[in-house]
C-alpha positions as CSV (number, residue, x, y, z in Angstrom):
1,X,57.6,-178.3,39.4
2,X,54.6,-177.1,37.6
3,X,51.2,-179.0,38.5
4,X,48.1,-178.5,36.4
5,X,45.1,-177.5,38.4
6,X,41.5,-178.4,37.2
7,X,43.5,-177.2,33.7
8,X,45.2,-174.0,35.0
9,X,48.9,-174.5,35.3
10,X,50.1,-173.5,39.1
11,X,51.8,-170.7,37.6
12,X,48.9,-169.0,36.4
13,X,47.4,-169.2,39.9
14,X,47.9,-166.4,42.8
15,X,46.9,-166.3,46.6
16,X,46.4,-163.8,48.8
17,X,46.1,-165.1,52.5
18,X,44.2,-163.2,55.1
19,X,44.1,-162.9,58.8
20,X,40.5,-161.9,58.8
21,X,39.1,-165.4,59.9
22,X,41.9,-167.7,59.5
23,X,45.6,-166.9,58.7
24,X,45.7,-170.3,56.5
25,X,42.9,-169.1,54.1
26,X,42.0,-166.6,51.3
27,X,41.2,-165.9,47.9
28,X,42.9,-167.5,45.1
29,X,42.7,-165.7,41.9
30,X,44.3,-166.6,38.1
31,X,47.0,-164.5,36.5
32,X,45.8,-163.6,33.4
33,X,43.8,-161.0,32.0
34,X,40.1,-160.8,31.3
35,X,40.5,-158.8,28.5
36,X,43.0,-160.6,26.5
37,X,44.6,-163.2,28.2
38,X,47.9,-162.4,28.3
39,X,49.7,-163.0,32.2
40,X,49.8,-160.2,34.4
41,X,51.5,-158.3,37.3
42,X,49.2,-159.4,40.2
43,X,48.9,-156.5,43.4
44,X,51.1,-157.6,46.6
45,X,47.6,-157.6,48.4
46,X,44.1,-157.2,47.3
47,X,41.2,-155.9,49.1
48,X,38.6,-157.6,50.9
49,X,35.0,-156.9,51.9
50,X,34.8,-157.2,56.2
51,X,33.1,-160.3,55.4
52,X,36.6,-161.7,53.8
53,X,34.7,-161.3,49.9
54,X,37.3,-159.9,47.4
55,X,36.0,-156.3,46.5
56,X,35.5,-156.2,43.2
57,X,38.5,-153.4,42.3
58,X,41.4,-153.5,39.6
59,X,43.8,-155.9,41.5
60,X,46.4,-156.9,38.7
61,X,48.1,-154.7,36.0
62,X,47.9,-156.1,31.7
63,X,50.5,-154.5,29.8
64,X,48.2,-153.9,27.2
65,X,45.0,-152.8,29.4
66,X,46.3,-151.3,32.1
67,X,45.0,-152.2,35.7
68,X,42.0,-155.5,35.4
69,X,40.6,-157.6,37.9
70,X,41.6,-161.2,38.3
71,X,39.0,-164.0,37.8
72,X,38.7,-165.6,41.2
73,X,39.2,-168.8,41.4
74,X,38.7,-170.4,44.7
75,X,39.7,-170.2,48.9
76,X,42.8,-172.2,49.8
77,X,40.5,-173.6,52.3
78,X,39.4,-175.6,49.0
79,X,42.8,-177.5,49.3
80,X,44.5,-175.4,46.7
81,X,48.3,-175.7,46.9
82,X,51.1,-173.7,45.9
């Protein structure tokens, strides 16, 4: 089932736990590109500062703009659910 998030459909929303603090946390970013819009192919993993910050590197593919950074979003710890 599809459940709308502070107007972002779940589907449009990706995280990325870590181990780096807490195994039940991380960075939750949204699908789409910055650029245009359109969904993209989000990374399998994306790379955090030692602090647990996302770095601030390409961590999604656009079809028309090659590799973008998602827009974070939020931490799970922020009682985001899949």
């Amino acid at each position: 089932m599809d459940t709308i998030i502070d107007g972002y459909s779940s589907k449009v929303l990706v995280a990325y736990p870590t181990a780096i603090n807490d195994p039940n946390d991380g960075p939750v970013f949204v699908r789409l590109c910055p650029v245009c819009g359109r969904f993209v192919k989000a990374d399998d993993s994306v790379k955090c500062n030692i602090d647990g910050v996302p770095s601030k590197e390409p961590n999604a593919t656009c079809k028309k703009h090659g590799r973008v950074r998602m827009d974070f979003y939020c931490w799970i710890s922020d009682g985001w659910e899949e």
